[in-house]
C-alpha positions as CSV (number, residue, x, y, z in Angstrom):
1,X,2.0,25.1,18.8
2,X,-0.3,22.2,19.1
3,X,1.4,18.6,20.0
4,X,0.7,15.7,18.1
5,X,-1.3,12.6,19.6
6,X,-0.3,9.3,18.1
7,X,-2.5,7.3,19.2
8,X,0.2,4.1,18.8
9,X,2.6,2.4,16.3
10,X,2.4,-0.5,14.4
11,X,5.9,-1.5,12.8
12,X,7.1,2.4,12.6
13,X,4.1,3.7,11.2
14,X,2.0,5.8,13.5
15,X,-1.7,5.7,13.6
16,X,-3.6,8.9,13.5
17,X,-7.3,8.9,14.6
18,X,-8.4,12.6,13.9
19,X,-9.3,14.0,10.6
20,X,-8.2,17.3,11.3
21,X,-4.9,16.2,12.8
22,X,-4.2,14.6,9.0
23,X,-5.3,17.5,7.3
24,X,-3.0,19.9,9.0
25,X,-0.1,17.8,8.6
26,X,-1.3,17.4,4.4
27,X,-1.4,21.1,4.7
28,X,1.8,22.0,6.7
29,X,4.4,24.5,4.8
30,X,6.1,21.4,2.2
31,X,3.0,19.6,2.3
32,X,5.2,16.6,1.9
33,X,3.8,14.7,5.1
34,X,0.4,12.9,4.2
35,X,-1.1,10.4,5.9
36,X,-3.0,8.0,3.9
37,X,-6.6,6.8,5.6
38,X,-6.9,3.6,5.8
39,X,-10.6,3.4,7.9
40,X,-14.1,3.0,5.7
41,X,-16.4,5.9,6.5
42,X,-20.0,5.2,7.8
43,X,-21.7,6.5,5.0
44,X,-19.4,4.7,2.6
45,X,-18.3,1.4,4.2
46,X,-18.1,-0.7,0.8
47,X,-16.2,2.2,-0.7
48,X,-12.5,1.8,-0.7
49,X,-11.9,5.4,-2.5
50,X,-12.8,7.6,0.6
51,X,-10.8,6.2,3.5
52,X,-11.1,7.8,6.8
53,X,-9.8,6.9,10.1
54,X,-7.4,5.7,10.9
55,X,-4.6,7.5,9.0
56,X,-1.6,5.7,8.5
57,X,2.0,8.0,8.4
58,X,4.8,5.5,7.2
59,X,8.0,5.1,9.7
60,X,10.1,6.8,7.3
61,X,8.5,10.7,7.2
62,X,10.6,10.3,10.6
63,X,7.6,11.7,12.7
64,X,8.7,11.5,16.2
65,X,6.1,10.7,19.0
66,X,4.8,14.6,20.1
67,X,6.3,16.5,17.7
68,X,5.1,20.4,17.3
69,X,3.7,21.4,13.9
70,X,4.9,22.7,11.5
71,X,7.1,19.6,11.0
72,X,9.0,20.5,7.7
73,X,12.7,19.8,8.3
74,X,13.3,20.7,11.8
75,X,16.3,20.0,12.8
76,X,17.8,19.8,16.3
77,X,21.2,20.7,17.7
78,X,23.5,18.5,18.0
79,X,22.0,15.8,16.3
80,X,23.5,14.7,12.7
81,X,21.5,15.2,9.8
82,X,22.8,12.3,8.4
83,X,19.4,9.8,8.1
84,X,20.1,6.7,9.6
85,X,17.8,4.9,7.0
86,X,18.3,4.6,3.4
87,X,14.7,5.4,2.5
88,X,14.5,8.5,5.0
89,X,17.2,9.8,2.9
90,X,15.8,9.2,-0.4
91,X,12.4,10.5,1.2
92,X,14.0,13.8,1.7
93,X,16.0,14.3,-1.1
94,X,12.4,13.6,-3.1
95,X,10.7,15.8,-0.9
96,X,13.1,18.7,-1.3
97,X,12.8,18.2,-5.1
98,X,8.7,18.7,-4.6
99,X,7.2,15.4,-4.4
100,X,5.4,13.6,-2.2
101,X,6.2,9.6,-0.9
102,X,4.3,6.7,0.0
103,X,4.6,3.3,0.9
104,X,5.6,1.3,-2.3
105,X,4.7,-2.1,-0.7
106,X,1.2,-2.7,-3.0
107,X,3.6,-2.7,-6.3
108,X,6.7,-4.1,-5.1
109,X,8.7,-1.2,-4.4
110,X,10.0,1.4,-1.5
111,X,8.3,4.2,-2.4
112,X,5.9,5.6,-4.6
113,X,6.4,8.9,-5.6
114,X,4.0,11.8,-6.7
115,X,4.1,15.1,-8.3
116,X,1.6,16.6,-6.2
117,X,-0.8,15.8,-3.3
118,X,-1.5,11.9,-3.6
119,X,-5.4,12.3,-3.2
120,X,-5.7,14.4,-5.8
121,X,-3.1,12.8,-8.6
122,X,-1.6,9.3,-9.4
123,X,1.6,8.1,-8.7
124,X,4.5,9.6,-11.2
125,X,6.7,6.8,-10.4
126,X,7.6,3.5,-8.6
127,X,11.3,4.1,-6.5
128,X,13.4,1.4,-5.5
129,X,16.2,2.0,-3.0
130,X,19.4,0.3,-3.3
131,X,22.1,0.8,-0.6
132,X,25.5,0.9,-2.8
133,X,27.5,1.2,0.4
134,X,26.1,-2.5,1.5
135,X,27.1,-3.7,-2.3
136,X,22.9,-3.6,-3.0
137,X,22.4,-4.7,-6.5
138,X,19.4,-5.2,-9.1
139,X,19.9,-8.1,-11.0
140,X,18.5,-7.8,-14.6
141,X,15.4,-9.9,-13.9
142,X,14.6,-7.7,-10.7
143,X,14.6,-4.7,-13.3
144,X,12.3,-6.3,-15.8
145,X,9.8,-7.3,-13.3
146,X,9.9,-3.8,-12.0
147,X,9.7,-2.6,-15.6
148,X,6.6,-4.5,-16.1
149,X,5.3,-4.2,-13.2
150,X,5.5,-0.4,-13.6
151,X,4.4,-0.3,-16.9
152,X,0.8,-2.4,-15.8
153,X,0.1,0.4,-13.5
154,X,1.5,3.3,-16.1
155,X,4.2,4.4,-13.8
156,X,7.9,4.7,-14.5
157,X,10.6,3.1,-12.5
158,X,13.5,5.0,-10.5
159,X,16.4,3.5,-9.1
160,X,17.6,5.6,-5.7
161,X,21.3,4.7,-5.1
162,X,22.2,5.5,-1.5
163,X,25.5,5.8,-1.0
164,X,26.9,6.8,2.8
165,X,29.5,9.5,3.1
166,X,31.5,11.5,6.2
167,X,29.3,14.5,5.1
168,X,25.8,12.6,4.4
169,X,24.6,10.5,2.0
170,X,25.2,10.4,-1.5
171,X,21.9,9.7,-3.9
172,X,21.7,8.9,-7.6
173,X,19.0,8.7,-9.5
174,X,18.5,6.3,-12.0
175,X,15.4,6.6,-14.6
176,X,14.7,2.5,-16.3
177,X,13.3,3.2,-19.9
178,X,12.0,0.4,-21.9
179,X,13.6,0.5,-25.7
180,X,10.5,-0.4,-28.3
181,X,11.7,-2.5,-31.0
182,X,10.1,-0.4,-34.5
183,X,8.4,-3.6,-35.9
């Protein structure tokens, strides 16, 4: 099996420079790690709907520096399976429900969460983490603006409540629906 080169980090998210590399990973056995490009293409440099290198994999796929491929859940021993981070633990649980996750940042949220491979369909839905065993809350304005928010881009909002146990975390998922008034 092949090692990965990262060619460095940048705040947790690792920076991929070959094509191939990115593919692969896209095309391992869940499919669930995608790297998003992020680089214009010669032949396309004003386009921002084919992006090429670099390829950006977000901190919380938990990629570690020269890991073998296939990456899907390995696991080693001795080492909890507990995620230490609230959004690696909502990224698996997705993941072994058969979505795929990105970064959330461009509408506000942790994750963005799709039904299939994200170059090839939309988002399904917006997800926002909230850590119940730090007392995280969403005040009722926080869930309008991600309501609306949502609802401009024609994506639904989930609520991923975290919740840390002895045997692992805990997650709830909470769908926000918008009640039309009949007029």
């Amino acid at each position: 099996m092949e090692r990965l080169s990262v060619e460095r980090q940048i705040e947790g998210d690792a920076l991929l420079w070959d094509w191939r590399l990115a593919l692969r990973l896209r095309e391992s056995e869940d499919g669930s790690l995608v790297a998003q490009g992020t680089g214009t293409m010669a032949t396309a440099c004003q386009s921002n709907k084919n992006l090429g290198a670099p390829f950006v994999l977000p901190s919380f796929h938990r990629l570690p520096l020269n890991a073998k491929l296939p990456l899907a859940d390995r696991e080693e021993p001795g080492r909890s399976s507990v995620p230490t981070n609230k959004r690696q633990a909502v990224v698996r649980k997705l993941q072994s429900l058969g979505f795929s996750c990105l970064e959330g940042l461009k509408y506000g949220a942790d994750l963005v969460v799709y039904e299939g491979d994200p170059s090839l369909v939309h988002g399904f839905f917006l997800c926002h983490c909230l850590d119940v065993s730090k007392g995280e809350k969403a005040s009722p304005l926080q869930m309008v603006q991600w309501s609306r928010t949502a609802a401009s881009v024609k994506k639904r909002v989930v609520l991923a409540f975290v919740e840390d146990q002895n045997s692992g975390s805990r997650i709830q998922f909470v769908q926000l629906t918008r009640d039309e008034e009949d007029n």
